[in-house]
Each structure stands twice: as structure tokens, then as C-alpha cells.
C-alpha positions in Angstrom: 0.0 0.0 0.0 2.6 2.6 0.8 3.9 2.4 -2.9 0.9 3.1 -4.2 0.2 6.5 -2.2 1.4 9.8 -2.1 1.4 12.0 0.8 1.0 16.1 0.0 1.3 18.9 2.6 -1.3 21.3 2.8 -2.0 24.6 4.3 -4.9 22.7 7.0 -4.9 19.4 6.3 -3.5 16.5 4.6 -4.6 15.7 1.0 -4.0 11.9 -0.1 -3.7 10.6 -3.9 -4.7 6.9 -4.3 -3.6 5.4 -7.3 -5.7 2.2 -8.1 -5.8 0.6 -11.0 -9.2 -1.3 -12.4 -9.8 -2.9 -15.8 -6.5 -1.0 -17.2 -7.6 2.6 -15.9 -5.9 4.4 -14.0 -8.4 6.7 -11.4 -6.8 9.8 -9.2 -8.7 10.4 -5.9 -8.4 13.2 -4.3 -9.9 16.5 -2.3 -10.3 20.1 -3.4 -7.4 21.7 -1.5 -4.2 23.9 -2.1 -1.0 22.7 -1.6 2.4 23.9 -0.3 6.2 22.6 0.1 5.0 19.6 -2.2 8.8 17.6 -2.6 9.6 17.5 -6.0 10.5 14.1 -7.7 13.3 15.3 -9.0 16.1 17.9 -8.6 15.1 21.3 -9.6 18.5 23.3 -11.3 18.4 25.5 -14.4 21.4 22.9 -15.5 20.2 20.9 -18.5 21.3 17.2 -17.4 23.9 15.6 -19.7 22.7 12.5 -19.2 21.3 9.8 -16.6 24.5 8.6 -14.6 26.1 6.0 -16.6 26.9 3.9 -12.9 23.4 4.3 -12.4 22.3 2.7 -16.0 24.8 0.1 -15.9 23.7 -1.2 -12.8 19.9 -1.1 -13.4 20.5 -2.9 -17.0 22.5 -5.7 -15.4 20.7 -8.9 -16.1 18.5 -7.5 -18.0 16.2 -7.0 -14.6 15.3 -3.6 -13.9 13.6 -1.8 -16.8 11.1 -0.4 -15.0 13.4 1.8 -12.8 15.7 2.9 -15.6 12.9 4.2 -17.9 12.1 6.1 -14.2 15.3 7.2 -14.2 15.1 8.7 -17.7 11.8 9.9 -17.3 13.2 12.1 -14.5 15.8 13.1 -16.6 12.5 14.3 -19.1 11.5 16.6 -16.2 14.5 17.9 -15.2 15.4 18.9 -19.2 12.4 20.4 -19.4 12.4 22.5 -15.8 16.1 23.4 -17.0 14.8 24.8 -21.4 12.2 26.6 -19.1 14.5 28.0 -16.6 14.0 31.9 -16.5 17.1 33.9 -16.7 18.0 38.2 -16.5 19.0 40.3 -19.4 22.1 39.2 -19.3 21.1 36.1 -19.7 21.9 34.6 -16.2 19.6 32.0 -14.5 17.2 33.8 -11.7 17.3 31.6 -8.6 13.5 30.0 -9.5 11.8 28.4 -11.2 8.7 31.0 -11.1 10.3 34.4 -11.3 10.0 36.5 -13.6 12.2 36.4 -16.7 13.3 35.4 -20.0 13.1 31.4 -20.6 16.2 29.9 -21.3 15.1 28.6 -24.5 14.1 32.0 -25.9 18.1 32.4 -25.9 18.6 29.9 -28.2 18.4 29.9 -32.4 15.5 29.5 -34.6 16.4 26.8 -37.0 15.6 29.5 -39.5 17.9 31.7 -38.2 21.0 28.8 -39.2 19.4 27.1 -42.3 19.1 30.0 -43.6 16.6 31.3 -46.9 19.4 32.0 -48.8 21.5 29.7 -47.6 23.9 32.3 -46.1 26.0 32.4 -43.2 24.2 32.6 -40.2 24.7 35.7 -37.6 26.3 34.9 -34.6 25.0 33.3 -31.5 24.0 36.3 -29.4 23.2 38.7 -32.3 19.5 39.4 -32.4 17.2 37.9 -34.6 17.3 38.8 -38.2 14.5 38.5 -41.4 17.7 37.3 -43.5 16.8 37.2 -47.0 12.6 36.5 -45.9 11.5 39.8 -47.3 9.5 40.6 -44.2 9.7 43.8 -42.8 12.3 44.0 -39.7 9.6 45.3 -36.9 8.8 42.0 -36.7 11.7 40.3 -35.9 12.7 43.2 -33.5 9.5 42.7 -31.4 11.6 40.3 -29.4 9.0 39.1 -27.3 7.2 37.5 -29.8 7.5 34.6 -32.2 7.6 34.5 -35.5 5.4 31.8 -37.4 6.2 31.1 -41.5 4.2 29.3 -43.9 4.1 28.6 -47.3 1.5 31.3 -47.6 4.4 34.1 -46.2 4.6 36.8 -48.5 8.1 36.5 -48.8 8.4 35.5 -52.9 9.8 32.6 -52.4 6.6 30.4 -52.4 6.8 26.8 -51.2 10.6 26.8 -49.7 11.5 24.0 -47.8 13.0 26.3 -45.2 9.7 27.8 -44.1 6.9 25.5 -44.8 7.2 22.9 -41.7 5.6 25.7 -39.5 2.6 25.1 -40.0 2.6 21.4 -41.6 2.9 18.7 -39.4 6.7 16.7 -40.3 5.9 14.4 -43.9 2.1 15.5 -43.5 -0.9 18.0 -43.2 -2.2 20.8 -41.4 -3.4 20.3 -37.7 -6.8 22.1 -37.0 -7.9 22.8 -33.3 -11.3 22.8 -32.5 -11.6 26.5 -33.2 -10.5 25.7 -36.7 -7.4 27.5 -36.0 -4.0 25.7 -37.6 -1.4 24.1 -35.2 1.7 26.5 -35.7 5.1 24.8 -34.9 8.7 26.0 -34.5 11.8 24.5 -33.4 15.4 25.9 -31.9 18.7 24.4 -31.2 21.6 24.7 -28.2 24.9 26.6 -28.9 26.2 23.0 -28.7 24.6 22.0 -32.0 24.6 25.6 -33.3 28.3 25.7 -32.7 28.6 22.3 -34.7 26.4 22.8 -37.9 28.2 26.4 -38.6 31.8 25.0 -37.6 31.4 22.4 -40.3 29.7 25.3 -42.4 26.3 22.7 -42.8 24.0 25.4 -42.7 23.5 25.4 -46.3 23.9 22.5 -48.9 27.2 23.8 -50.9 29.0 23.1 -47.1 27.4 20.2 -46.6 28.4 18.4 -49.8 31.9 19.7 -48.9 32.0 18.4 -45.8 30.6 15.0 -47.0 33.1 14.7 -49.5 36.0 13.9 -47.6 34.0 11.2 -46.4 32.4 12.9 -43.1 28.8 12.4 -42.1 27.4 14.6 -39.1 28.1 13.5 -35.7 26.8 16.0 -33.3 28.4 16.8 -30.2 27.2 14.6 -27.0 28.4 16.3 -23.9 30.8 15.0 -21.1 28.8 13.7 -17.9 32.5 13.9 -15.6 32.7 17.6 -16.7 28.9 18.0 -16.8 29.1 19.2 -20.6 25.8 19.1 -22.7 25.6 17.6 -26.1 23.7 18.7 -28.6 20.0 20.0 -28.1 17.2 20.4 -30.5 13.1 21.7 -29.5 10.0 22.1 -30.7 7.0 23.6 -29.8 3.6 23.0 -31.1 1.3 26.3 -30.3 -2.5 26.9 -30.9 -4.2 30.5 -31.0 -6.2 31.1 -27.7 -9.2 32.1 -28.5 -11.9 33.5 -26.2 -13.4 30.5 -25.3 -10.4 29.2 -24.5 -8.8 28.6 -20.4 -6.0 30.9 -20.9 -4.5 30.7 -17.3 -4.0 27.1 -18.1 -1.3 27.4 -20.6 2.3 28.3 -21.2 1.8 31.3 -23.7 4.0 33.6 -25.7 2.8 35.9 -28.3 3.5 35.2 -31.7 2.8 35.8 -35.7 1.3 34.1 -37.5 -0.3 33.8 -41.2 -3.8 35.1 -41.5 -5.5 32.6 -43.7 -7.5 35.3 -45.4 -5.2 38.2 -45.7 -2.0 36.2 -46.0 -0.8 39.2 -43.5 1.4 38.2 -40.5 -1.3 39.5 -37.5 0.2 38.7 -33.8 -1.8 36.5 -31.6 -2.1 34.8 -28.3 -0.5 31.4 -28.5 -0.7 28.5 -26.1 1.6 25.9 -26.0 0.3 22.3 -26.3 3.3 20.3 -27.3 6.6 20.2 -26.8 9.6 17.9 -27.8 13.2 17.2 -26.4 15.9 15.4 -28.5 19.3 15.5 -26.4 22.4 13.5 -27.7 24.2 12.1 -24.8 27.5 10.7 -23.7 25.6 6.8 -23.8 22.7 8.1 -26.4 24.7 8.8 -29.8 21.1 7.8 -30.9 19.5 10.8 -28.4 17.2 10.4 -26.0 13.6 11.2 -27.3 11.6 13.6 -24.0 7.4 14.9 -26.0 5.1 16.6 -24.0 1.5 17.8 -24.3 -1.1 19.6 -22.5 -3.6 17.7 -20.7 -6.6 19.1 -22.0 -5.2 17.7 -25.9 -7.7 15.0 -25.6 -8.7 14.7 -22.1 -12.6 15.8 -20.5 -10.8 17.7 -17.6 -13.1 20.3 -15.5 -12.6 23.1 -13.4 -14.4 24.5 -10.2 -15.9 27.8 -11.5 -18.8 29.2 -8.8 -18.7 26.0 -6.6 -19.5 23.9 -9.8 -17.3 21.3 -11.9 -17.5 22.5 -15.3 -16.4 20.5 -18.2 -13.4 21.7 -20.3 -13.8 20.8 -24.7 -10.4 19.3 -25.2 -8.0 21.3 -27.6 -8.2 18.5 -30.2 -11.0 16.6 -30.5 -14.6 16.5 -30.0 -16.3 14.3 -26.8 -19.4 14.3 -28.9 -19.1 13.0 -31.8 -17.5 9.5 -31.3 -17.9 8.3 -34.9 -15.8 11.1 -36.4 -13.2 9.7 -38.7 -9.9 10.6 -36.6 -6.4 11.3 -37.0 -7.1 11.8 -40.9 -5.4 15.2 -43.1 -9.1 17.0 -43.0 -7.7 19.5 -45.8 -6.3 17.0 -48.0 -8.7 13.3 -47.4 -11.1 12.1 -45.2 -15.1 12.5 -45.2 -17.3 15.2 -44.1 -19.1 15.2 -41.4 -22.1 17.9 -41.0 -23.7 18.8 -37.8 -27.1 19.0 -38.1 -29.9 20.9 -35.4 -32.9 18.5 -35.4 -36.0 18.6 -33.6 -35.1 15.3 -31.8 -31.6 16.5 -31.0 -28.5 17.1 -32.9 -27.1 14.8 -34.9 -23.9 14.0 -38.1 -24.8 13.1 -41.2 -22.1 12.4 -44.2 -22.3 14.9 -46.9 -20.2 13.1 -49.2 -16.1 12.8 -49.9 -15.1 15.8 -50.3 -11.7 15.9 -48.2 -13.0 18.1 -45.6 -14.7 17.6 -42.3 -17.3 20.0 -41.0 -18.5 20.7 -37.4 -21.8 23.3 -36.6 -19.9 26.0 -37.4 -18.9 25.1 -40.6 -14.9 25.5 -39.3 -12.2 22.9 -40.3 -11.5 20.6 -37.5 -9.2 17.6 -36.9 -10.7 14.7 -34.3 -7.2 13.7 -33.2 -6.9 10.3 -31.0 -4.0 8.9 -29.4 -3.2 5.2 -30.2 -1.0 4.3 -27.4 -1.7 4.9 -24.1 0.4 7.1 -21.4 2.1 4.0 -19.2 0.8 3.8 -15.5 4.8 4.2 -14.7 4.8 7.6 -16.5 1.5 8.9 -15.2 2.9 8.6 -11.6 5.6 10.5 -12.1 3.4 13.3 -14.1 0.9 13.3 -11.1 3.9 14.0 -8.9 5.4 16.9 -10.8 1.7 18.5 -11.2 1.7 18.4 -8.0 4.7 19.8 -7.0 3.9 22.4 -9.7 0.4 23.7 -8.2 2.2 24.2 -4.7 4.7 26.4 -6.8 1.5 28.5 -8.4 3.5 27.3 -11.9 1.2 26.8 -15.1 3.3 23.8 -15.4 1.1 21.7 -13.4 -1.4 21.0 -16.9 1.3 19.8 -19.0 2.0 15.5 -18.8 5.1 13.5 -20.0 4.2 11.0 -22.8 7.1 9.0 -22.9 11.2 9.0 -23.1 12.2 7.1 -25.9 16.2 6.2 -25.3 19.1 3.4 -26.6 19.8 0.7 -23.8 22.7 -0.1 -25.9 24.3 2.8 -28.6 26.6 0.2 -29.9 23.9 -2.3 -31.2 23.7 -1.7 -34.7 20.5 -1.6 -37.1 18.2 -4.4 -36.8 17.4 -4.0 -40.4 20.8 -4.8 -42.5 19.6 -4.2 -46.2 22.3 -6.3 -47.2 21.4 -8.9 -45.4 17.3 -8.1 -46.0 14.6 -6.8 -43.7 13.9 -9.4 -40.8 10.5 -8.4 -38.1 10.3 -7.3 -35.4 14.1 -6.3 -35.8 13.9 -3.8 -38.8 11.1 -2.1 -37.1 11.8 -2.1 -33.1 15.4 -1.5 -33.7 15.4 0.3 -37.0 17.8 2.8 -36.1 19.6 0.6 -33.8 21.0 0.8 -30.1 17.8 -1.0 -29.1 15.5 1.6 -27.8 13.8 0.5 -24.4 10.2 1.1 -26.9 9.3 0.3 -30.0 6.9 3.4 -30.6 6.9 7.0 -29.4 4.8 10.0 -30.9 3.1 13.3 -29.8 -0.6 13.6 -30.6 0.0 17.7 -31.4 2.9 17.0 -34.3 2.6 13.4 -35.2 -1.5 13.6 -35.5 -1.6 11.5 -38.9 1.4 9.2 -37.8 -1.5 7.7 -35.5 -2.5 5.2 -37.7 -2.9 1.7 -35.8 -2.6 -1.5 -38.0 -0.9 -0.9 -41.2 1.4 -2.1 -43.7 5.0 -2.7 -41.8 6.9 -1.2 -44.9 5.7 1.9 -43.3 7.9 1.7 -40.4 11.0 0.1 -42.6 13.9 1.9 -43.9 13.5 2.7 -46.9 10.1 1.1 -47.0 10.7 -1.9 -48.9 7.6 -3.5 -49.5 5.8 -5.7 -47.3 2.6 -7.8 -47.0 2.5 -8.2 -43.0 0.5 -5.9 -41.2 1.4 -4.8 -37.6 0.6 -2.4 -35.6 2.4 1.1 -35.9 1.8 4.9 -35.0 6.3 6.0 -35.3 9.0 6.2 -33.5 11.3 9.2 -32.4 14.4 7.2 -32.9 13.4 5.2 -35.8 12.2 8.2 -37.9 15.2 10.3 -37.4 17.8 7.9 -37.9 16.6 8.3 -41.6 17.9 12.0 -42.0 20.6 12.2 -44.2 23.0 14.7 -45.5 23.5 16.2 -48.9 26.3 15.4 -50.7 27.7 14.2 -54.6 26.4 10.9 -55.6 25.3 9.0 -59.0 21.9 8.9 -59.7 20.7 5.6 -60.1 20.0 4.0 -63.7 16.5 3.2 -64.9 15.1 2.9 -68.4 14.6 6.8 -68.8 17.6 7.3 -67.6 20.1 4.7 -68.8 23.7 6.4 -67.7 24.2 7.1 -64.2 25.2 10.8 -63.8 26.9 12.8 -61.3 24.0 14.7 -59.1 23.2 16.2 -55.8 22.1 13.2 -53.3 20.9 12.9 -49.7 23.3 9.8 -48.1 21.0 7.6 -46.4 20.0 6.3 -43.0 22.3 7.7 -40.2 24.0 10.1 -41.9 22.3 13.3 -40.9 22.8 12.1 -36.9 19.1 12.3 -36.4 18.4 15.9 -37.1 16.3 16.5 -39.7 16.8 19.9 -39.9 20.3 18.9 -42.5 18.0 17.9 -44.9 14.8 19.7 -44.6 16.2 23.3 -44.0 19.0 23.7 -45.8 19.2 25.9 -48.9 21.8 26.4 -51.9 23.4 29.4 -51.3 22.1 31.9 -53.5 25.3 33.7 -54.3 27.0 30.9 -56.0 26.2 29.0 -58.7 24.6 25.2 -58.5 27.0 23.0 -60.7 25.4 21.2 -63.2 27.8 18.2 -63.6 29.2 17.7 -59.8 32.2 15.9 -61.0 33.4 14.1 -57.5 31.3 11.2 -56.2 31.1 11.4 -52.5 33.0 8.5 -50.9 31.2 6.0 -49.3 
């Protein structure tokens, strides 16, 4: 009994959480109070961790025994990432002594990725200059208002329509457009460490001309990983999934900035209220040259939650779906497939009909919306430690206390290699549950706000392959941090492949495959040519291999 219960000082009294589990659910008892000196799980410091103590892993991974406590110990190390990105500091950028005062997060320090992967592919300004349009064509006000963000589309009217290096701001990674239930789009930005800043303009791979340079004396990217004995961080890349609050929305219940973002009408950037409603972590560490994987959300994503308002429990409408309409089609691109749904006002109640496929999906007010739906449940072992850190957060006053851990997704062994050889063929469960290798302690990881239409269930397992070689066995899948990433590459010189239209292979410009890009995306995705030299049209040396 004592595991299962946690004790919580308060001002009169003594609050208890049960935790009992019944047909798989877990159920959270407890009585309206407020709560103070709530211990915190674990150590509260503005120092980003640089990894869990190796000692402490080896010990917990002997004989293969002890799982359960070393995916504790890394979702700890989650938390404390995320306390330490959060961590507000002065204008000279030092770290305040809390948590809760008032100043500038520590991750508002750091660089937009575009801010590196520049445009037009020039050099980017240096670490503590202040943010620049570049070569966006926007005008510089907005850039100056520091205290905002700054959300890009394909719609920007910057002239340079459908660039790779703006267009994942408000598309989901290899799919759509995420619609709240305000019909508002899902906006999304992400940011990097001076560690990995440091690295990608060192080796000059902020654009693809220094890329292929770099690749062809035979490097790929290796990004730093820190020191645990000198306490030295590796590499860091964020994101941030944001929605527009709204009036109907709880505003005191979410981490907000203000931003800009596209009006869909004018094509204007107009500055909003945003809440934040996912957030990611990928760390390389000294044992984790495949990075550890830390995604958060907001609980009221998906989740009925209430709040007391007038000595009532009032019902909160989840950020991403709909409670009342259970046979919406869900997790499916509502711009770009799917079937629409009307609501309909009846004399006998309200009620959906199908109008027909016609890619969009409807609700009363006629407003796009996505009924989002998460395929793999939050483990019991994380939701313990998430009710503990809540907790510890409403005794600090800290908005903190409605945002969940989903999962840490981590190597329990870096040096295991690819469980899918492509020399040797693709053999399952191997090819997908270690695709990228190191044998991650799960298969699956994603986060409902920016991997909505990854959520797919049973499907073809060539989706979840490298290099999706075709399958007929079906398993089930949603994706996986790890597994995903290990596919970004890195440009460089290669031959093109021969086919019948194309009988001689030629020199061309290539992405190298799986592992080369050391798991950042952002090499492949962002990068531009750089606009002030020509692109070669016969590349004459092959990159080595």
C-alpha cells in the first residue's frame, strides 16, 4: 500500500492521492485543496542534465532485470530537461534563482532553425546577435518585437513560395495541417543549443554547398554529446507545437508567448495569443549517440478535464477533438482526405450526417477541424511520475502543473547496430523495433499535437522500414522518435541511379542515407543552396562512401 500513495502537505490538512488501477484505468482520488512545500521528484536546477548517470544505468541494465526503474530514471531526466529549457534567466542572460520568477526562458536564448538554415542559404549571424529576417523579405519590426515569435508558412509573402525552409511551420513533419477545434492551424517552431549551433556552422552545414563539402571527404554529421564527468551538454534540439487562444479558451491554463502568425485570409502576419500544447526534447548524450527522445502535451489535448468555477465542476472541450461525436473519422489530413461530417440541429436532438467525400470535415460551425486520438496509451509508470510533478507544480503556483510527460524514448545499448541490414534483407520485429539501432527500451513514441496523422494503428509494416521496402505483414504502428530520425541524411555528390529513362548514371546532388544526418532532420529539410553561387550542373566528384 505505501507504494501506491502519495502524501502532500497542505496549508490545513493532509490531502491523499490513491492510485488504483481497475480494468486498465488508472483513477486519481483526491480532495479540493491547495497545496504547499510539495517535494519535488526530481532535482530542480536550471542545469540541462547531460545524461542519466552512466553507474546508475549500468547497474539497473545488469541482467536485463530492472527496466522499470531505468525508464524512471530517464523519465526524470525528461522533467528535469524540461524545468532546465524553461529555466528563466535576467537580461544578461543569467539563470534567476527560481523556477517562477520572472524572466526570460532559457530557450528564448537559443536559435530558430531558421535563423542557421538560412533562406538563402547564407551564413548565419552569430550566437548572441538578435534575430534577423535574413533574405525572408519581411519587414524587420517584426523580428525586432523580441518578445514575440515568428510563425512562417508557405502562404508568407516573402516570394519565395513553397521553400522548404519555411513550410514545416505550419505542416505537421511528412504530412498536413493540424486544426484545433476553433478551426485555428497548429503552428510549430523549433530551436537548437549553442552546442549544436556551434557544430552545424563550424562544419559550415547550414546550407547544402557546405554540406556536400563536408561530405566529400567522407564525413557524415556526428553531433556533439556532452561530457557527464565535466557536466558538458551535447547537442539540443526543441519544438513547440502552439494553438491560437481564443476566447473560449482557459487561458491561465497554458504556457503562452505571443506570436505571428499567417492570417488565412489576408496572408498578413497578424500577432496572436498562443498556447503551448506540445513540446519535444531530443538530447544526444554521452551513452545516447542515438538521443534520447523527452514529448510533452497539455492535458486538455484530448482529455474531458473540469474546473471548479462558482462552486461547480464545469467541463473543459479538449484542444483536439470532439467528446461528442464518437464516430468522427480521426487522426485523418481534414484539408487533404477524409469524409465530411455535417452537424445538423434536429427537432429530436442534434445529430452528423455524411455529406459526401469531399476531403474536408465539418462541425456546426462550418470550421475545419481535426478529431485527433491517441493510439498508445500514457504508461501507468509515467503517469505517476506526471501526477507527482503536477503536484509539485500547483504548490509552486506554476502553469506547469497542466502539462503530462508522454514518454522517453532512449538506446539501452548505442553500440547495437540496425536491426534492419539491407544487405542482409529486412527481418521483423528487428527492422522495425530496432530500426535505427541501439535497441530503444520502446518500439513506438509520438506526440498527438505534431505526429496527428502518424496515429495510424494497423498498417502495412513497410511503413515503419527503412527505406520502405515493400511488405505484406501488417502490424501495428503509430512512429518512433528514434526510428524516424535515424533516416535523416546529409547532402552530398552521388550517382543517380540507372532506370530505363535514364540509362547512364550521372553525377548529381544526393541525400546519403540512414544515419548520416545524426538524427536531425533539420540537415536535410532546411537547408538551402546558397544563392550567391552557382549550383554546378555536372558535380564531378562522387562522394565517398
Amino acid at each position: 500500500m505505501k507504494n501506491n500513495l502519495l502524501f502532500l502537505k497542505k496549508r490545513h490538512t493532509i490531502t491523499l492521492f490513491a492510485l488504483t488501477t481497475l480494468a486498465g484505468f488508472l483513477f486519481l482520488v483526491s480532495c479540493n485543496t491547495t497545496y504547499e512545500d510539495v517535494a519535488s521528484p526530481i532535482t530542480i536546477s536550471h542545469e540541462i542534465p547531460v545524461d542519466v548517470d552512466p553507474e546508475i544505468q549500468a547497474k539497473l541494465k545488469k541482467n536485463n532485470d530492472n527496466f522499470y526503474a531505468l525508464n524512471q530514471e530517464f523519465n526524470k531526466f525528461s522533467w528535469q530537461s524540461f524545468v532546465a529549457i524553461f529555466w528563466p534567466r535576467d537580461a544578461k542572460g543569467n539563470p534567476l534563482p527560481k523556477f517562477t520568477d520572472e524572466g526570460t526562458p532559457t530557450w528564448m536564448g537559443w536559435k530558430e532553425a531558421f535563423q542557421v538554415y538560412r533562406e538563402d542559404g547564407g551564413v548565419p549571424a552569430p550566437w548572441d546577435s538578435k534575430r534577423t529576417g535574413g533574405a525572408l523579405g519581411l519587414v524587420e519590426s517584426v523580428f525586432n518585437d523580441h518578445e514575440a515569435r515568428v510563425f512562417l508558412s508557405s502562404e508568407t509573402p516573402t516570394g519565395h513560395k513553397g521553400s522548404k525552409n519555411i513550410a514545416d511551420e505550419t505542416d505537421q513533419a511528412f504530412a498536413g495541417k493540424l486544426f484545433d477545434q476553433n478551426g485555428n492551424v497548429v503552428v510549430y517552431e523549433v530551436l537548437m543549443n549553442k552546442e549544436e549551433y556551434d557544430y552545424v556552422v563550424n562544419n559550415k552545414l547550414y546550407n547544402i554547398n557546405g554540406q556536400i563539402a563536408f561530405t566529400q571527404n567522407g564525413q557524415i554529421a556526428n553531433f556533439p554529446a556532452g561530457d557527464f564527468k565535466t557536466h558538458k551538454v551535447g547537442a539540443v534540439e526543441i519544438k513547440f507545437a502552439w494553438k491560437i487562444l481564443e476566447a473560449n479558451d482557459h487561458k491561465e491554463r497554458y504556457y503562452s508567448v505571443k506570436g505571428y502568425v499567417v492570417d488565412p485570409k489576408t496572408k498578413a502576419l497578424v500577432k496572436k495569443d498562443l498556447g503551448m500544447i506540445g513540446f519535444h526534447i531530443s538530447q544526444k548524450t554521452p551513452t545516447g549517440k542515438q538521443w534520447v527522445w523527452s514529448t510533452f502535451e497539455h492535458i486538455d489535448n484530448l482529455d474531458q478535464n473540469t474546473m471548479e468555477k462558482d462552486g461547480k465542476q464545469l467541463p473543459i472541450h479538449p484542444t483536439l477533438t470532439d467528446p461528442d461525436c464518437l464516430i468522427c473519422p480521426v487522426n485523418v489530413d481534414v484539408a487533404n482526405g477524409g469524409s465530411t461530417y455535417q452537424f445538423n440541429k434536429g427537432t429530436h436532438g442534434d445529430y452528423w450526417t455524411v455529406t459526401g467525400d469531399t476531403n474536408k470535415y465539418f462541425a456546426s460551425s462550418n470550421v475545419m477541424k481535426t478529431q485527433a486520438k491517441r493510439m498508445i496509451d500514457i504508461p501507468i509508470r509515467v503517469q505517476q511520475i506526471n501526477q507527482q510533478m503536477q503536484a509539485f507544480f500547483k504548490s509552486q503556483g506554476s502553469v506547469f502543473q497542466y502539462y503530462q510527460l508522454i514518454d522517453t524514448q532512449y538506446p539501452t545499448d548505442q553500440n547495437v547496430p540496425p536491426g534492419n541490414n539491407t544487405a542482409a534483407g529486412y527481418h521483423l520485429p528487428e527492422s522495425v523495433t530496432n530500426k535505427a539501432g541501439g535497441n530503444p527500451n520502446i518500439p513506438l513514441l509520438t506526440n498527438i499535437s505534431m505526429e496527428t496523422f502518424f496515429q495510424g494503428g494497423n498498417q502495412s509494416a513497410s511503413n515503419l522500414m527503412e527505406a520502405n521496402p515493400p511488405s505484406d505483414i501488417t502490424i501495428f504502428g503509430t512512429e518512433s522518435c528514434i526510428g524516424c530520425h535515424s533516416s535523416a541524411g546529409i547532402y552530398a555528390i552521388g550517382k543517380t541511379k540507372k532506370t530505363p529513362k535514364n540509362p547512364i548514371a550521372r553525377d548529381s546532388i544526393i541525400q546519403l542515407p540512414q544515419l548520416s544526418g545524426d538524427f536531425s532532420w533539420l540537415l536535410s529539410q532546411k537547408a538551402q543552396w546558397d544563392s550567391k553561387k552557382p549550383i554546378p550542373l555536372q558535380p564531378t566528384t562522387p562522394t565517398k562512401k
